[in-house]
C-alpha positions in Angstrom: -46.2 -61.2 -18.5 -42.7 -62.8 -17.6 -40.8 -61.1 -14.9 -37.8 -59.2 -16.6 -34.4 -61.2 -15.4 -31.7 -59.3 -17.4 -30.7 -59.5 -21.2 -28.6 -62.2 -22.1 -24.8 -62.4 -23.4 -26.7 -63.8 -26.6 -28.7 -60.1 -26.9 -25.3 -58.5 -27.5 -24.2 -60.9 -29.9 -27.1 -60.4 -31.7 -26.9 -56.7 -31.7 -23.5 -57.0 -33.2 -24.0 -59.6 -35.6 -27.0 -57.3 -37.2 -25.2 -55.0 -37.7 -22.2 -56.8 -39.8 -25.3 -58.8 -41.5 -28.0 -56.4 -42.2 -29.9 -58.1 -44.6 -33.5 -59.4 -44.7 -32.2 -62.9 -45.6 -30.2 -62.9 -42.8 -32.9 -61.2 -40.4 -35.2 -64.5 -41.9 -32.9 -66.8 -41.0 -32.5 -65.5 -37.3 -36.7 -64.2 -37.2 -37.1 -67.2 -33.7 -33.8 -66.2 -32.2 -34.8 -62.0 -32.7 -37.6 -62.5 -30.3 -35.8 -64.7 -27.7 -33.3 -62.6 -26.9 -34.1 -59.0 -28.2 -38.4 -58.6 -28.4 -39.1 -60.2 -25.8 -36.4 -59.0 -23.3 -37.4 -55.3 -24.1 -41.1 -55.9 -24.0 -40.9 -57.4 -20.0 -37.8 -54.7 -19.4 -41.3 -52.0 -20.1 -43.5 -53.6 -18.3 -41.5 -53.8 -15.3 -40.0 -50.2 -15.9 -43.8 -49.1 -16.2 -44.9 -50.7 -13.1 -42.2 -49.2 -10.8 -42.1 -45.9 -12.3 -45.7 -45.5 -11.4 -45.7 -46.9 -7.8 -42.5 -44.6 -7.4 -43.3 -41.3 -8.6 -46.8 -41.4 -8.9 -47.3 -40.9 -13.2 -49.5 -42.4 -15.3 -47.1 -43.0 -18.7 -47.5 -45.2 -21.4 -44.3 -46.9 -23.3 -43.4 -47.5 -27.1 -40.6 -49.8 -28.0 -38.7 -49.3 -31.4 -39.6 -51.4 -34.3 -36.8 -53.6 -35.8 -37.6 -52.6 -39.1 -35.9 -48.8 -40.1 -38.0 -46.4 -42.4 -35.3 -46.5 -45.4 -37.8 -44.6 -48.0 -36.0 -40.9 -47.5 -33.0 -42.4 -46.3 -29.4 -42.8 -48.3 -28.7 -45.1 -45.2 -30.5 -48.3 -47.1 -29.7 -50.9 -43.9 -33.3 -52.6 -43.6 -33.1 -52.7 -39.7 -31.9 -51.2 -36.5 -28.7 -53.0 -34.9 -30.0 -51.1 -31.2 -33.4 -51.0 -29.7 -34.9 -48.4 -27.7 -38.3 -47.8 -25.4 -39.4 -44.5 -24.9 -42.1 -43.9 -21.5 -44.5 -41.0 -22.3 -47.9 -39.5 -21.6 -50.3 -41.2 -22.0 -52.1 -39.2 -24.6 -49.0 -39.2 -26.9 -50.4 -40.9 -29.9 -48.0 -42.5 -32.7 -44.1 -40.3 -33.1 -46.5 -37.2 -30.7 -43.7 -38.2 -27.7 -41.1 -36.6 -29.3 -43.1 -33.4 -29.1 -43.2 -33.7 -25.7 -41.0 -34.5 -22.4 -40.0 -38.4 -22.3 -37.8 -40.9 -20.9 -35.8 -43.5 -22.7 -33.8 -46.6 -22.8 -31.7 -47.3 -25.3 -29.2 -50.9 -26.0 -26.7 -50.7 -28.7 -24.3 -53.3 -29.3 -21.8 -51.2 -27.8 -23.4 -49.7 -24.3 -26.7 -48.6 -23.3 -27.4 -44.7 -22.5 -30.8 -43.1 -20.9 -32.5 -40.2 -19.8 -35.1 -37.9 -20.8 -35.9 -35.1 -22.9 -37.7 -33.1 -25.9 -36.2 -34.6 -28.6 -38.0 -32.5 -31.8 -39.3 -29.9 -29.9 -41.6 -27.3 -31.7 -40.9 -23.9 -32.2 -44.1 -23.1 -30.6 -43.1 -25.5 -27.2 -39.8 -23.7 -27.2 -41.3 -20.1 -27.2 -43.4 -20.9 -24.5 -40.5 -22.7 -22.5 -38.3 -19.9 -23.0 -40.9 -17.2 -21.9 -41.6 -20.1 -18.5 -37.8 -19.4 -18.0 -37.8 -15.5 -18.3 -40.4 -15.2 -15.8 -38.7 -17.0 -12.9 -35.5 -18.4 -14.4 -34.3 -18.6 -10.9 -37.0 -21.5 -10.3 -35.5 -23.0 -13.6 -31.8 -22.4 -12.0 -32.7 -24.2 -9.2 -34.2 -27.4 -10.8 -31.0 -27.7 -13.0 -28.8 -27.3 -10.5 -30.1 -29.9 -8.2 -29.2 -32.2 -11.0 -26.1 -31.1 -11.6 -24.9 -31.5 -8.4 -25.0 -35.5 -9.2 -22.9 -35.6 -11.7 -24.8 -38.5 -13.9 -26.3 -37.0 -16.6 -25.0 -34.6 -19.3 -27.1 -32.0 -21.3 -27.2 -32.9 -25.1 -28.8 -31.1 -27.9 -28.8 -28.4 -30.9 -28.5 -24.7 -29.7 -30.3 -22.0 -31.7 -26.9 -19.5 -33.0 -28.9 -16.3 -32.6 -31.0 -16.8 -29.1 -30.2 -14.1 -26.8 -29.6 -15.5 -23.0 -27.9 -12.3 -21.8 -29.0 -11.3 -18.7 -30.0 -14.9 -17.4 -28.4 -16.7 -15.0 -24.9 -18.5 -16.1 -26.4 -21.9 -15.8 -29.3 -21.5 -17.5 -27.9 -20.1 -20.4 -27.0 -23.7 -22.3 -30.7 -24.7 -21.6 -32.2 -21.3 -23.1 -30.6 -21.5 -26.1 -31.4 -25.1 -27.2 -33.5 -26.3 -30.1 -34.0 -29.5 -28.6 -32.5 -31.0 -25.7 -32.4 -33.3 -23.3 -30.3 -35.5 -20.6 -28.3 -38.5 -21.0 -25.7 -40.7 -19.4 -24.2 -42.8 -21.7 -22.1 -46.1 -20.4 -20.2 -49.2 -22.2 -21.7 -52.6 -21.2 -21.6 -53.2 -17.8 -22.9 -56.1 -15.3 -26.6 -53.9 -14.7 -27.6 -55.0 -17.9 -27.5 -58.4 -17.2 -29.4 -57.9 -14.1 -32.9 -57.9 -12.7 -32.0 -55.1 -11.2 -31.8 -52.6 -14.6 -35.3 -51.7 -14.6 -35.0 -49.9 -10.4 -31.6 -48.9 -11.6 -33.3 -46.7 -14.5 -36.1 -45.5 -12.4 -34.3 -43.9 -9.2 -31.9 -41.9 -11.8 -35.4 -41.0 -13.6 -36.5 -40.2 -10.1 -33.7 -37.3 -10.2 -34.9 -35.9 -13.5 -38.7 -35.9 -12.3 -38.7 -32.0 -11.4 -37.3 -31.1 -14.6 -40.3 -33.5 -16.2 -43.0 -32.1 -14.5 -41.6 -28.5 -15.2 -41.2 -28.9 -18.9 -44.7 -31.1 -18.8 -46.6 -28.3 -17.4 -45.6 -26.2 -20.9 -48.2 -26.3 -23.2 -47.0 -25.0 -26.7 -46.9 -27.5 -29.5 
């Protein structure tokens, strides 16, 4: 597979102009240019991502790059297609939508920025019972792991909290993490040079390399 070299100026434009022409005529007319400067872009950014991540830090994950097309049956939304594009890296026995059950990374381009991270973005209520009970048995361990990453400064906690979770008696910081319904850690930037570089994909993976105790701590947690 080609070696990923940095999206083009043309990737944005393309991202924009979707999005003030989303239309399957339009889409039709544009089909050649869509996978010149968005499919395949994204497909050798995974690759690449994949390969490093793996020769860094030592796991086996499997990626899953967002479809064009947007499910509009149970939608009011009615826009045919996505004006962003995202890749998700995920275990490897995560079969179909499964990753979002479970901790992932991600990579996401909009027209505007890009933002990344990693999380448990529909977490089930089983998963967070048996996260929450991890934390109560040693939430100092937990404390510590979060902490490290806070110190950093890049990424910023995001999620739904639960209204009527009781974190009394846990430590101050783990409190926000306790109490969420889903969660997980982003950093979120406008369009900057890195995007247009080769050098995006080792950009992603040492700030992925900061999150990795937090992954393997969430990963070991078997409710689903």
């Amino acid at each position: 597979m080609k070696k990923f070299t940095g999206f083009l100026p043309e990737t944005i434009d393309f991202l924009w102009e979707l999005r003030m022409n989303n239309t399957k005529e339009w889409m039709d007319q544009n089909r050649e240019r869509y996978k010149a400067v968005l499919k395949e872009p994204f497909d050798w950014l995974a690759a690449e991502i994949g390969e490093q991540f793996g020769e860094s830090t030592g796991e086996k994950m499997d990626w899953a790059i967002s479809r064009i097309n947007r499910d509009i049956r149970f939608s009011k939304d009615k826009s045919p297609y996505r004006a962003c594009r995202w890749v998700v890296f995920k275990e490897p026995f995560s079969v179909g939508t499964k990753w979002k059950l479970r901790p992932a990374f991600y990579f996401e381009l909009s027209p505007e920025g890009y933002n990344h991270g990693m999380g448990v973005y529909e977490a089930t209520p089983t998963y967070l019972n048996a996260y929450r009970e991890r934390i109560q048995k040693k939430p100092d361990i937990f404390a510590h792991i979060i902490q490290e990453i806070e110190k950093k400064g890049v990424f910023t906690l995001m999620g739904e909290d639960y209204k009527k979770v009781d974190a009394s008696g846990l430590p101050e910081e783990v409190c926000p993490w306790y109490i969420k319904k889903n969660f997980y850690l982003a950093e979120t930037k406008k369009l900057e040079d890195i995007i247009f570089s080769p050098k995006l994909p080792q950009m992603l993976v040492e700030g992925w390399e900061n999150l990795m105790p937090l992954y393997r701590y969430l990963k070991e947690i078997k409710g689903e």
